[in-house]
PDB file of N, CA, C and O in Angstrom, chain B, residues numbered from 101:
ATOM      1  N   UNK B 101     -94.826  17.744  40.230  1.00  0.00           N
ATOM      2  CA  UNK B 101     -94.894  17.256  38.850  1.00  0.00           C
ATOM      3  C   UNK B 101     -94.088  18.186  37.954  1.00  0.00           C
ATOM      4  O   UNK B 101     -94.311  19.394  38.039  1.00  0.00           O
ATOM      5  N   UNK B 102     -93.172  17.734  37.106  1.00  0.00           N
ATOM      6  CA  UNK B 102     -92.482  18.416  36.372  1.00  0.00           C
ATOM      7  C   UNK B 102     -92.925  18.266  34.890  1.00  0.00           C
ATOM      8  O   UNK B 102     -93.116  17.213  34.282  1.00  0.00           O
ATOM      9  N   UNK B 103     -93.114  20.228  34.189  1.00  0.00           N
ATOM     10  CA  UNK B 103     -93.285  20.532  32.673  1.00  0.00           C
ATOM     11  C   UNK B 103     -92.860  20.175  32.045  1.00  0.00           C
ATOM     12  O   UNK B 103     -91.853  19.958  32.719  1.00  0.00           O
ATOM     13  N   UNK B 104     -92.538  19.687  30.825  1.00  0.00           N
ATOM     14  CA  UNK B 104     -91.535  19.385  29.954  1.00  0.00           C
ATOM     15  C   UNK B 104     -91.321  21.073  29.419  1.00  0.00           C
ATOM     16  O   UNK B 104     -92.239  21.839  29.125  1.00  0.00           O
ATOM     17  N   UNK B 105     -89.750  21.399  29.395  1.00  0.00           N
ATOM     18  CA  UNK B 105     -90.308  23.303  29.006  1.00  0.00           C
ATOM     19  C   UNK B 105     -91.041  23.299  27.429  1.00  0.00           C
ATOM     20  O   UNK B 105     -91.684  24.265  27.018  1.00  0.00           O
ATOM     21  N   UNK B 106     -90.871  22.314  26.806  1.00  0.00           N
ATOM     22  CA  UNK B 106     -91.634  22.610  25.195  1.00  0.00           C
ATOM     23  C   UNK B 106     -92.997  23.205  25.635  1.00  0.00           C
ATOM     24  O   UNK B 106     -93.454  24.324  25.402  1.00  0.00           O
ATOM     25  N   UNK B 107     -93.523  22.181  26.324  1.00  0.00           N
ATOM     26  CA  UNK B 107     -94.839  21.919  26.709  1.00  0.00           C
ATOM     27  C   UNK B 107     -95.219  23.535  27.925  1.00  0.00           C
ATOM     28  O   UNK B 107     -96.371  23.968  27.952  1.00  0.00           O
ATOM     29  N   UNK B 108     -94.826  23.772  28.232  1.00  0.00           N
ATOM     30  CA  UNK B 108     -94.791  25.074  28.808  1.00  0.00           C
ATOM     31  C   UNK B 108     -94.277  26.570  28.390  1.00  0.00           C
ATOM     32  O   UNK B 108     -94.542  27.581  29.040  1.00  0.00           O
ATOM     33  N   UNK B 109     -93.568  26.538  27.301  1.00  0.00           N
ATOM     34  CA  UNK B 109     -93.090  27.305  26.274  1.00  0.00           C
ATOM     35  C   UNK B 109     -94.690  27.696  25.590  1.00  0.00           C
ATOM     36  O   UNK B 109     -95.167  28.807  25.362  1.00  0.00           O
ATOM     37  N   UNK B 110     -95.329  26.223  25.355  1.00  0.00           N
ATOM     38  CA  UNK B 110     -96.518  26.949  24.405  1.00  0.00           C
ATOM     39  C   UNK B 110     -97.327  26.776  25.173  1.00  0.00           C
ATOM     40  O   UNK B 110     -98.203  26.133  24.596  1.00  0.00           O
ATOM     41  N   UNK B 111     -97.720  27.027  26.586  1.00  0.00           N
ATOM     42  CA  UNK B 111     -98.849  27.140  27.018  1.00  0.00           C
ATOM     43  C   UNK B 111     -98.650  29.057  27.459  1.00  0.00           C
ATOM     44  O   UNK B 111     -99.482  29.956  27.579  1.00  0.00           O
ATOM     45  N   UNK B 112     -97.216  29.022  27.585  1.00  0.00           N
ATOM     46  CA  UNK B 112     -96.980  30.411  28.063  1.00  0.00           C
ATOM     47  C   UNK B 112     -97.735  31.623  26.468  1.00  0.00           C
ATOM     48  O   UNK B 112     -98.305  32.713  26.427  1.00  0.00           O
ATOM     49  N   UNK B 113     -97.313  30.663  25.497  1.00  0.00           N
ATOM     50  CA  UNK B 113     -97.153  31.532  24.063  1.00  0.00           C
ATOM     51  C   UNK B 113     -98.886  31.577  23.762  1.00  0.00           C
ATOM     52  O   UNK B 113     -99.436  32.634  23.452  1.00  0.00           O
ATOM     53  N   UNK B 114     -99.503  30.512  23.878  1.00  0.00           N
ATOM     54  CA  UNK B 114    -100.885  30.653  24.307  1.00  0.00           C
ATOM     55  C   UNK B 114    -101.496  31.511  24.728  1.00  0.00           C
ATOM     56  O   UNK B 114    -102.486  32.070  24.257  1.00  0.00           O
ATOM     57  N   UNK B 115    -100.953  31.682  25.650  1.00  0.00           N
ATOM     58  CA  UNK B 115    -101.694  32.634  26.639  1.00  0.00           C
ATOM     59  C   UNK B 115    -101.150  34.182  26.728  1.00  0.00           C
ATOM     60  O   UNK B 115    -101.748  35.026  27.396  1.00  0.00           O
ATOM     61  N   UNK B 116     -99.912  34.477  25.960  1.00  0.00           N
ATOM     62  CA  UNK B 116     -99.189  36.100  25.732  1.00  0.00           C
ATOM     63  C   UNK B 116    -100.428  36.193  24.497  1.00  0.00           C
ATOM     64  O   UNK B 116    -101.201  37.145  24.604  1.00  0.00           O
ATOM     65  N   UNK B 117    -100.653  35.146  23.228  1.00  0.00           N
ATOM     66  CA  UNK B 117    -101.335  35.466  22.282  1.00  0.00           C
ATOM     67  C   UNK B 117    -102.909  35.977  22.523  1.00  0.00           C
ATOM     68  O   UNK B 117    -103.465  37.021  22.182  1.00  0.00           O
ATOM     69  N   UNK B 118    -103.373  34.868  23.214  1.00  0.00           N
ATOM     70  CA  UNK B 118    -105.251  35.606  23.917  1.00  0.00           C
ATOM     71  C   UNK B 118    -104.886  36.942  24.604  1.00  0.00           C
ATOM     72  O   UNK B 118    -105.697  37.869  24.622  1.00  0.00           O
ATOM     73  N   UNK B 119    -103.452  37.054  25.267  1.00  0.00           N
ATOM     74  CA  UNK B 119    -104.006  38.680  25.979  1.00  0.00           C
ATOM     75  C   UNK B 119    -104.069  39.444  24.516  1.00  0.00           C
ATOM     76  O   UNK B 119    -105.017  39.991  23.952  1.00  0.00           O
ATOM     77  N   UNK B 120    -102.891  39.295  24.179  1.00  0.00           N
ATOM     78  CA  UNK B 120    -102.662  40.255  22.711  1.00  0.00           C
ATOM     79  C   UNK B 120    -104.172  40.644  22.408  1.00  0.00           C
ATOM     80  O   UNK B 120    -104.630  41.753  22.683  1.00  0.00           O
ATOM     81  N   UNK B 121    -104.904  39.617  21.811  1.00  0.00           N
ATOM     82  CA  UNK B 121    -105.871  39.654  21.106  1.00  0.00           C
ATOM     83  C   UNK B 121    -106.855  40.554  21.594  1.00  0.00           C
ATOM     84  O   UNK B 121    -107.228  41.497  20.897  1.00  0.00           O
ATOM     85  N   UNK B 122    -107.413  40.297  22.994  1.00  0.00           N
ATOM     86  CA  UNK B 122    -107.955  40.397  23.579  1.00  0.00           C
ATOM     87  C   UNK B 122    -107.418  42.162  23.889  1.00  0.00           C
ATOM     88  O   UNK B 122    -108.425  42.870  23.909  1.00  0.00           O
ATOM     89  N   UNK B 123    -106.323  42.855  24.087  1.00  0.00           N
ATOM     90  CA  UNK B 123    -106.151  43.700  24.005  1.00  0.00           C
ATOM     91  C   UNK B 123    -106.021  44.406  22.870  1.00  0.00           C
ATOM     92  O   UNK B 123    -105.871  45.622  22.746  1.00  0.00           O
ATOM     93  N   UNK B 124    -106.081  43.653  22.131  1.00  0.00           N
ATOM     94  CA  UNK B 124    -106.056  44.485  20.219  1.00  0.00           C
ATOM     95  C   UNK B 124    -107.336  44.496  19.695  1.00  0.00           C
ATOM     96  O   UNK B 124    -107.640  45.167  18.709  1.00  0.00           O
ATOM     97  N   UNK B 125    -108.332  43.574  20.486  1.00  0.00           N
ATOM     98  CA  UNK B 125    -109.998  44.167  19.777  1.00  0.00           C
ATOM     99  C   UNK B 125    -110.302  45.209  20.852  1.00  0.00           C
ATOM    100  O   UNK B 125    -111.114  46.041  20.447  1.00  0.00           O
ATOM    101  N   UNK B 126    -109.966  45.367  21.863  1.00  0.00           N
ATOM    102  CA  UNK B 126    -110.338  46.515  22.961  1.00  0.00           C
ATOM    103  C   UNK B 126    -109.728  47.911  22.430  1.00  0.00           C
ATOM    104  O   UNK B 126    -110.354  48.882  22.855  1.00  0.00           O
ATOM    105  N   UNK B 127    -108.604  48.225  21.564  1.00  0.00           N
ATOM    106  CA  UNK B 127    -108.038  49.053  21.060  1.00  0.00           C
ATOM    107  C   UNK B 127    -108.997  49.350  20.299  1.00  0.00           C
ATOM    108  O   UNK B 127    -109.840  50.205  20.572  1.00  0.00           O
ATOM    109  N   UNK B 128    -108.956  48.419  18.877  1.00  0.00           N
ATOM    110  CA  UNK B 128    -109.537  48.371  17.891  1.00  0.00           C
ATOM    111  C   UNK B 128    -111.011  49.258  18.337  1.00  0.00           C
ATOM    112  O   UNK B 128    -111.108  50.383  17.847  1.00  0.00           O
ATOM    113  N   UNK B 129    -111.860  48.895  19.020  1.00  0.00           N
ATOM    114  CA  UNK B 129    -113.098  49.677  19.489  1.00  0.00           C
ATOM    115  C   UNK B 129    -113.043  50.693  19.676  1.00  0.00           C
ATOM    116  O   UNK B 129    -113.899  51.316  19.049  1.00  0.00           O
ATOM    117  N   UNK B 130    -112.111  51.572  20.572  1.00  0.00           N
ATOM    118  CA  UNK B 130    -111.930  52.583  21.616  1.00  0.00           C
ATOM    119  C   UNK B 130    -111.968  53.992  20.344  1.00  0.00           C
ATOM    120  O   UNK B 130    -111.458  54.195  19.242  1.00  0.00           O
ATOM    121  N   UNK B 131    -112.883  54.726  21.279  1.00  0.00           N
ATOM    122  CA  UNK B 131    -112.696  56.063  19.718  1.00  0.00           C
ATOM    123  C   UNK B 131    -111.462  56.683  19.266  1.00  0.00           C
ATOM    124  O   UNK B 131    -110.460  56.907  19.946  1.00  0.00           O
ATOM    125  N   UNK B 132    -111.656  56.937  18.025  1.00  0.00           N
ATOM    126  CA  UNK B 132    -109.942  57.315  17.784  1.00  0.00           C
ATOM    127  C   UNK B 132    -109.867  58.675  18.166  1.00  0.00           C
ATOM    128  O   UNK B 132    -109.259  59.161  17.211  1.00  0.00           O
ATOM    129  N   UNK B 133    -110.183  59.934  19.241  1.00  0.00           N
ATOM    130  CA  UNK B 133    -109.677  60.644  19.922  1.00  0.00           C
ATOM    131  C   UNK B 133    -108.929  60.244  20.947  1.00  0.00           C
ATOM    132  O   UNK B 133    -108.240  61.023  21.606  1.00  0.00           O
ATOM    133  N   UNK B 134    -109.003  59.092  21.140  1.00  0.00           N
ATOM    134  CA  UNK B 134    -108.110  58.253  22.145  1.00  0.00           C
ATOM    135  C   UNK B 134    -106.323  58.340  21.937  1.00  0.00           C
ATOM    136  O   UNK B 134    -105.404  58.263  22.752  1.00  0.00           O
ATOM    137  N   UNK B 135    -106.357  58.534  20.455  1.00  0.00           N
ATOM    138  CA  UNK B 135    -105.264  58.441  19.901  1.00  0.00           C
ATOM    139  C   UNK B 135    -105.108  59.687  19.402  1.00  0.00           C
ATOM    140  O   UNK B 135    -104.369  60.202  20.241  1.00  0.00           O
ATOM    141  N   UNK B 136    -105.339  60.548  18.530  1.00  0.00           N
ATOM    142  CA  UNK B 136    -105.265  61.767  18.159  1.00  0.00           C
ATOM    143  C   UNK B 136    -106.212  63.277  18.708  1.00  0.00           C
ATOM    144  O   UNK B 136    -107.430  63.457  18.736  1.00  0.00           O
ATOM    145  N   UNK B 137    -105.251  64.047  19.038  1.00  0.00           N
ATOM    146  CA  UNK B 137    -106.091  65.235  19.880  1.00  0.00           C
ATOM    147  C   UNK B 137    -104.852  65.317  20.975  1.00  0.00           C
ATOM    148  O   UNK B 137    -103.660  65.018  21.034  1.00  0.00           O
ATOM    149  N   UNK B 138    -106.018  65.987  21.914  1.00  0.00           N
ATOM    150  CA  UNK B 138    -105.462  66.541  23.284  1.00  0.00           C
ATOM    151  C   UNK B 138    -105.085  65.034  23.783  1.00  0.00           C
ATOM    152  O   UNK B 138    -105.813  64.044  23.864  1.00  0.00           O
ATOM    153  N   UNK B 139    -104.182  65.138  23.983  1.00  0.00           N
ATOM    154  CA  UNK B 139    -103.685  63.726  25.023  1.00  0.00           C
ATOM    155  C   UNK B 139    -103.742  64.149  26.696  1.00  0.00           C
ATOM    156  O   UNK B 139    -103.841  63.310  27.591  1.00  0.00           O
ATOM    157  N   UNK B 140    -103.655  65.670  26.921  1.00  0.00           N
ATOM    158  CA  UNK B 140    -103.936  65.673  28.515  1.00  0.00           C
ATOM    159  C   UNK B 140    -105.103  65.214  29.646  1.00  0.00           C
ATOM    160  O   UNK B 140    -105.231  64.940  30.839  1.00  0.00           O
ATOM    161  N   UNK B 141    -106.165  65.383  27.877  1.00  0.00           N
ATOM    162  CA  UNK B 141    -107.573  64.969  28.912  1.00  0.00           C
ATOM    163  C   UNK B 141    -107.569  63.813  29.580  1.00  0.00           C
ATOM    164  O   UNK B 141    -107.999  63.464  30.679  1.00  0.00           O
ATOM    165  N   UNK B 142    -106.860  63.153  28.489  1.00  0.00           N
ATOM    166  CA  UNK B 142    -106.616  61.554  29.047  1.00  0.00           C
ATOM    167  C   UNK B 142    -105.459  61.092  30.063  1.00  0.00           C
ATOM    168  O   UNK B 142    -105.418  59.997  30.624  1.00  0.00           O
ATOM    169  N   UNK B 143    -104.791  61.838  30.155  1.00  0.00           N
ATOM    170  CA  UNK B 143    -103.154  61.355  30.592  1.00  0.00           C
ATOM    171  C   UNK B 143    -103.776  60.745  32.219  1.00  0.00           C
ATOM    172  O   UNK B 143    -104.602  61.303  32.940  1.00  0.00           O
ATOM    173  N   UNK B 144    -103.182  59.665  32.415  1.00  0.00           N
ATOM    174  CA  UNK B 144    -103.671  58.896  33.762  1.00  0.00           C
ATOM    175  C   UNK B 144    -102.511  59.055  35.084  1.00  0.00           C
ATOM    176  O   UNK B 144    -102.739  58.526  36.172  1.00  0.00           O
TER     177      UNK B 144
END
Protein backbone atom coordinates (compact mmCIF):
# COMPACT_ATOMS: atom_id res chain seq x y z
CA UNK A 1 0.00 0.00 0.00
CA UNK A 2 1.39 3.24 -0.93
CA UNK A 3 1.58 6.84 1.48
CA UNK A 4 0.69 9.72 -0.16
CA UNK A 5 4.20 11.64 1.17
CA UNK A 6 1.81 14.71 2.46
CA UNK A 7 0.12 12.22 4.45
CA UNK A 8 3.35 10.80 5.84
CA UNK A 9 5.24 14.07 6.09
CA UNK A 10 2.68 14.74 8.98
CA UNK A 11 2.47 11.63 10.58
CA UNK A 12 6.38 11.76 10.71
CA UNK A 13 5.98 15.66 12.11
CA UNK A 14 3.49 14.17 14.62
CA UNK A 15 5.41 12.08 16.02
CA UNK A 16 9.20 14.27 16.05
CA UNK A 17 6.57 16.76 17.99
CA UNK A 18 5.23 14.09 21.00
CA UNK A 19 8.98 13.04 21.38
CA UNK A 20 9.93 16.78 21.67
CA UNK A 21 7.36 17.24 24.20
CA UNK A 22 7.68 14.42 25.93
CA UNK A 23 11.39 15.12 26.23
CA UNK A 24 10.93 18.84 27.18
CA UNK A 25 8.58 18.03 30.29
CA UNK A 26 11.29 15.34 31.38
CA UNK A 27 13.91 18.24 31.21
CA UNK A 28 11.65 20.65 32.55
CA UNK A 29 11.43 18.32 35.93
CA UNK A 30 15.02 17.16 36.26
CA UNK A 31 16.89 19.31 39.12
CA UNK A 32 18.69 22.16 37.88
CA UNK A 33 22.18 20.80 39.18
CA UNK A 34 21.69 18.77 36.22
CA UNK A 35 22.57 21.75 34.36
CA UNK A 36 24.74 23.96 36.48
CA UNK A 37 27.68 22.69 38.82
CA UNK A 38 30.09 19.90 38.50
CA UNK A 39 29.21 18.31 35.21
CA UNK A 40 31.73 15.29 35.95
CA UNK A 41 29.47 13.71 38.46
CA UNK A 42 27.21 13.29 35.76
CA UNK A 43 29.24 12.83 32.58
CA UNK A 44 27.95 9.28 31.14
Amino acid sequence: MMFDADIAAKIFAAISALLFLITSVYKWRMPRYFDIGDKAKYDV
